[in-house]
C-alpha positions as semicolon CSV with decimal commas, in nm:
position;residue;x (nm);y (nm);z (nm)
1;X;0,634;2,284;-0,420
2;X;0,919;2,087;-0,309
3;X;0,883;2,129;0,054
4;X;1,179;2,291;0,331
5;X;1,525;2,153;0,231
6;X;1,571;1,861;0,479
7;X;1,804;1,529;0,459
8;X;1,685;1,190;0,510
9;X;1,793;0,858;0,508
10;X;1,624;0,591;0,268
11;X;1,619;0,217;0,206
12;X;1,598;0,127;-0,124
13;X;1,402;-0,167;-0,200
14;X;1,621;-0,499;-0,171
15;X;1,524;-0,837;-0,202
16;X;1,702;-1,208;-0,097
17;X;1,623;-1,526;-0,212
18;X;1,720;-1,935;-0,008
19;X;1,652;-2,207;-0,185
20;X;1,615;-2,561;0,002
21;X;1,808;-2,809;-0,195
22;X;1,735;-3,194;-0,186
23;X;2,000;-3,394;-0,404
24;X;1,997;-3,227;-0,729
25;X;1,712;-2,999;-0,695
26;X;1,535;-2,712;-0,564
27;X;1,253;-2,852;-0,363
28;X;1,114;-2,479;-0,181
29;X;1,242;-2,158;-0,209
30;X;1,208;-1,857;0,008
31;X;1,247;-1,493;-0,062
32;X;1,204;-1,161;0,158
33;X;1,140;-0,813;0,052
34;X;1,270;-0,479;0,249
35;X;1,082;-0,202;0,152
36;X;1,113;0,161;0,224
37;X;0,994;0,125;0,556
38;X;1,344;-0,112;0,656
39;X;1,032;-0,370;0,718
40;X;1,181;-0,696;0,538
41;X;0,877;-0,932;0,445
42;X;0,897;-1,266;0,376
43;X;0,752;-1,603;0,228
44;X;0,833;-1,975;0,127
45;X;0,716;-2,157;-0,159
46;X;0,733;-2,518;-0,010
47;X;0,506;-2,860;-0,092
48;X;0,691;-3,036;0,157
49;X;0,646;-2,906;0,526
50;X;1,000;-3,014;0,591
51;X;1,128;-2,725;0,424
52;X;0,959;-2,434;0,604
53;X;1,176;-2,448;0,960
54;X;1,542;-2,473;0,775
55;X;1,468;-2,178;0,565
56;X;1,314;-1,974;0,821
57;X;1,619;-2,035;1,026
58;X;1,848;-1,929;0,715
59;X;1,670;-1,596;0,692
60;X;1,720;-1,522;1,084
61;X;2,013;-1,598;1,075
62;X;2,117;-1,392;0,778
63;X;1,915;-1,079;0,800
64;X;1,902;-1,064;1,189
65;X;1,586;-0,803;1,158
66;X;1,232;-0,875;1,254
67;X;1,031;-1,069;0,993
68;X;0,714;-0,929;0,824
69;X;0,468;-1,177;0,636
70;X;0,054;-1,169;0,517
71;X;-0,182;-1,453;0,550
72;X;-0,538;-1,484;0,516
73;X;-0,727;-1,462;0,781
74;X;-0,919;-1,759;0,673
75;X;-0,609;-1,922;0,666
76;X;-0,609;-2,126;0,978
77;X;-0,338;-2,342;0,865
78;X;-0,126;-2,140;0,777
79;X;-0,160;-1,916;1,056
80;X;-0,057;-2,219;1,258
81;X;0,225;-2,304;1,080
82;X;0,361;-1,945;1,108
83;X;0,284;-1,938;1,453
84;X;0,509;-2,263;1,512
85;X;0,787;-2,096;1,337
86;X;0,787;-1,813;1,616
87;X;0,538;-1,561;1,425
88;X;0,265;-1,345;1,564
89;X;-0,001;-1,133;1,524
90;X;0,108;-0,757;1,482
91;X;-0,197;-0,605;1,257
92;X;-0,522;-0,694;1,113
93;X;-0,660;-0,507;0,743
94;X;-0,983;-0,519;0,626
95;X;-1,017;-0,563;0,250
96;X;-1,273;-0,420;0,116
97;X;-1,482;-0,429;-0,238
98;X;-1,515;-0,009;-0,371
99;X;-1,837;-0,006;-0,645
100;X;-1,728;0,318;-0,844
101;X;-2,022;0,399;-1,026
102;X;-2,118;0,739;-0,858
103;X;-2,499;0,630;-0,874
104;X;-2,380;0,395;-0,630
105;X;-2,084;0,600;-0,443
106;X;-2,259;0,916;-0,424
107;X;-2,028;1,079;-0,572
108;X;-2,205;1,245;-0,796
109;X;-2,113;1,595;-0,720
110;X;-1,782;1,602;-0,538
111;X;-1,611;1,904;-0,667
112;X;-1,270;1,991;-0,432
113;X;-1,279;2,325;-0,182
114;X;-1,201;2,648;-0,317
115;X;-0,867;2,702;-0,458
116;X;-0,758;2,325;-0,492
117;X;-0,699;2,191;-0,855
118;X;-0,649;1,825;-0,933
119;X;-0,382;1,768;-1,183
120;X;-0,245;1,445;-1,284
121;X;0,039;1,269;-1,080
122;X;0,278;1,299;-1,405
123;X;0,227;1,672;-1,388
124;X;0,356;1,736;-1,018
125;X;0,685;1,810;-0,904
126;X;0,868;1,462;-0,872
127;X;1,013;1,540;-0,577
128;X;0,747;1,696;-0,410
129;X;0,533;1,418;-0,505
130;X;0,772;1,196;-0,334
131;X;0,729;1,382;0,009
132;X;0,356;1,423;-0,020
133;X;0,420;0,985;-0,041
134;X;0,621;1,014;0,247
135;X;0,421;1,243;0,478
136;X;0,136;1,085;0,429
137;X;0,232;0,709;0,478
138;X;0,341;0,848;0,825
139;X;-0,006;0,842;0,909
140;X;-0,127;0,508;0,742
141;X;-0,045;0,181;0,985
142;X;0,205;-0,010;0,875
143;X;0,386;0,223;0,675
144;X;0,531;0,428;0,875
145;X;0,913;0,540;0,884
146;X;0,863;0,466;0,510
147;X;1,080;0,735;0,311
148;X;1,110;0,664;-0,083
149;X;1,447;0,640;-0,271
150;X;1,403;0,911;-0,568
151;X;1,487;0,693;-0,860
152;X;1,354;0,413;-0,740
153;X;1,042;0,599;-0,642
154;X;0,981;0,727;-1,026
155;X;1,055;0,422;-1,191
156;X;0,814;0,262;-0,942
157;X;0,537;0,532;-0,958
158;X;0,529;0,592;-1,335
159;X;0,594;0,205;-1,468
160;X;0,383;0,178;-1,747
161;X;0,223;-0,131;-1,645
162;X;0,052;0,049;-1,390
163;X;0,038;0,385;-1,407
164;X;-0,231;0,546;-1,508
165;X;-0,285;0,928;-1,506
166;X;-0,626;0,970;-1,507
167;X;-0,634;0,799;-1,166
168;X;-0,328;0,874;-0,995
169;X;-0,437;1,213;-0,888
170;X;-0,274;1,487;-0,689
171;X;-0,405;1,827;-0,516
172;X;-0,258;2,163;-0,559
173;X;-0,349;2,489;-0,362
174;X;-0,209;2,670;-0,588
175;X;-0,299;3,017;-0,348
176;X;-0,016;2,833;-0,095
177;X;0,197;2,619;-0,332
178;X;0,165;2,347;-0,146
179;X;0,021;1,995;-0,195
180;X;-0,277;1,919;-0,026
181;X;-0,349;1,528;-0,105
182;X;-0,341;1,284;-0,361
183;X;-0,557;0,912;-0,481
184;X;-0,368;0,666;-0,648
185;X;-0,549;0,374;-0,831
186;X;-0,308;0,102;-0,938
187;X;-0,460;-0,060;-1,283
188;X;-0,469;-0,406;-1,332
189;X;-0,607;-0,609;-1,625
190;X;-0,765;-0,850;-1,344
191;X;-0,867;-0,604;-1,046
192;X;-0,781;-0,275;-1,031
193;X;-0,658;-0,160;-0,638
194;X;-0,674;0,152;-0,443
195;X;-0,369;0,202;-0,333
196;X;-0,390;0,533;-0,127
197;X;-0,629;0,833;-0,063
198;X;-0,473;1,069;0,198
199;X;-0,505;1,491;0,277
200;X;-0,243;1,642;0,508
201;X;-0,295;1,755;0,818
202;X;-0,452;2,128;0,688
203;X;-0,703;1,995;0,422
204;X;-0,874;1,723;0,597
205;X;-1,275;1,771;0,701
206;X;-1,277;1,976;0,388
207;X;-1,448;1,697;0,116
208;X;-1,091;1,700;-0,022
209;X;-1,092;1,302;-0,012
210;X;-1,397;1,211;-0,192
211;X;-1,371;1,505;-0,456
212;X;-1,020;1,256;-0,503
213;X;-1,192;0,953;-0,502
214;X;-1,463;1,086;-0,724
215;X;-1,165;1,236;-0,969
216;X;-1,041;0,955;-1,028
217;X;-1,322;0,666;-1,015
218;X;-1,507;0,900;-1,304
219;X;-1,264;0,717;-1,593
220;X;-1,294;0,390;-1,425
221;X;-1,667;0,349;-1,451
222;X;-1,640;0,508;-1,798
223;X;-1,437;0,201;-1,896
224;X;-1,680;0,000;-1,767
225;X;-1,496;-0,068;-1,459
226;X;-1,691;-0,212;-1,187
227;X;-1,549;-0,212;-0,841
228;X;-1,206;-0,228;-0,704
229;X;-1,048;-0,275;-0,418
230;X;-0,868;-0,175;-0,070
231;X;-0,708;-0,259;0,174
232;X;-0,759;-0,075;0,538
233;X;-0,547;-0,133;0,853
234;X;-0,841;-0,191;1,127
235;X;-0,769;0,084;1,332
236;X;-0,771;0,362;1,032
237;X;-1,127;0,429;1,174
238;X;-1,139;0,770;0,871
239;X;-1,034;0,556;0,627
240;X;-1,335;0,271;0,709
241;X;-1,545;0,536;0,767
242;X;-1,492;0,682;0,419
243;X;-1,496;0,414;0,234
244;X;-1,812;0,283;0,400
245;X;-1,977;0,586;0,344
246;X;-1,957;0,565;-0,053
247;X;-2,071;0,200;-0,017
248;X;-1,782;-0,021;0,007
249;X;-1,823;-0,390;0,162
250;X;-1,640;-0,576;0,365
251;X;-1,472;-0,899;0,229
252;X;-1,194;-1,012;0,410
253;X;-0,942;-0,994;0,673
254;X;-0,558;-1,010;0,637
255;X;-0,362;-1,086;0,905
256;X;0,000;-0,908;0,929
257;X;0,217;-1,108;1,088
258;X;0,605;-1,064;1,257
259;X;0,878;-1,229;1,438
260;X;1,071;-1,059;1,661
261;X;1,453;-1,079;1,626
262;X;1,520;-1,171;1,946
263;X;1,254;-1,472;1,936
């Protein structure tokens, strides 16, 4: 269940650090991030507001690519600070709060269609795994063009710090040896986070997605596990829609913001 024989192109992850130096020492720092997706996003870590506009022009003028960064959207300062730096608005996400208790979800009896098994993510085919990532990014915004490197995908899927296989779930037709979704819950000692729930094209309207989420929230609220949470690109109107539909609230909004290249 590799999928047809096709090349591609990939970005491995890369990262770049500036720091601002006054006399002796570092007084800010700023780093930026390219992920698979060729989107670079960046940040500063500055006290002194002095800092921000030389460092911002060091990054333009060494990556020469348009600039990706998050800020609250609470944030009003912040936002205004970006803005004066030649930053704008490109998305808006939603985060949301995801009870997982199935008294609460509904998701009491969520068993997937006919023919689809849910196996863990450590029992797939890496590689098709990695395409099933790929495809199905293509339809999240924000993500898309984003096609994994292969090692650096498995070292960053299966790091033991977060992987957990109880909740990193895949679907198998098995009839058509194909792939048919997958939910992956990222674990964290502090919060745990949804990190994606997608079906291709074929499966979808089926109940494939909440027999996922259901799958995998089971050992969560076993453990005593609460809520976690998500983060949902405005416009993803199925993905609101599902999540609001097993009782999932609103918290807050994160703004996603860029600067052109030829600002």
């Amino acid at each position: 269940m590799t999928g047809a024989p096709h090349g591609q192109v990939v970005r491995p992850t890369r990262t770049a650090t500036w720091n601002y130096i006054r006399g002796n020492d570092t007084a800010a720092s700023a780093h930026a991030r390219c992920r698979p997706d060729r989107r670079w996003f960046v940040s500063i870590d500055a006290w002194d507001e002095e800092a921000y506009a030389p460092l911002m022009t060091a990054m333009c003028e060494d990556l020469r690519q348009d600039l990706y960064m998050n800020v609250s959207g609470d944030d009003g300062d912040g936002l205004e600070r970006w803005r004066k730096l030649g930053f704008e608005i490109g998305r808006r996400e939603i985060e949301f709060t995801i009870p997982v208790d199935p008294a609460r979800t509904g998701l009491t009896d969520a068993p997937p269609p006919d023919g689809i098994v849910l196996i863990s993510a450590d029992a797939a085919d890496e590689q098709g795994l990695r395409e099933l990532d790929d495809r199905l990014r293509a339809d999240v915004p924000g993500t898309d063009g984003w096609f994994n490197d292969p090692q650096e995908f498995g070292e960053y899927t299966f790091d033991e710090r977060h992987f957990d296989p109880s909740t990193y779930l895949v679907a198998v037709d098995n009839s058509r040896e194909e792939f048919a979704g997958l939910v992956r819950v990222w674990t964290n000692p502090r919060e745990s986070r949804l990190g994606l729930i997608g079906t291709t094209a074929s499966y979808r309207r089926r109940g494939l997605a909440r027999a996922l989420l259901a799958a995998a929230f089971s050992p969560l609220h076993e453990r005593g596990v609460a809520h976690i949470s998500a983060e949902i690109d405005e416009t993803n109107d199925a993905s609101i829609n599902l999540l609001e539909s097993i009782g999932a609230t609103r918290t807050v909004e994160t703004l996603e913001l860029i600067r052109r290249s030829d600002h």
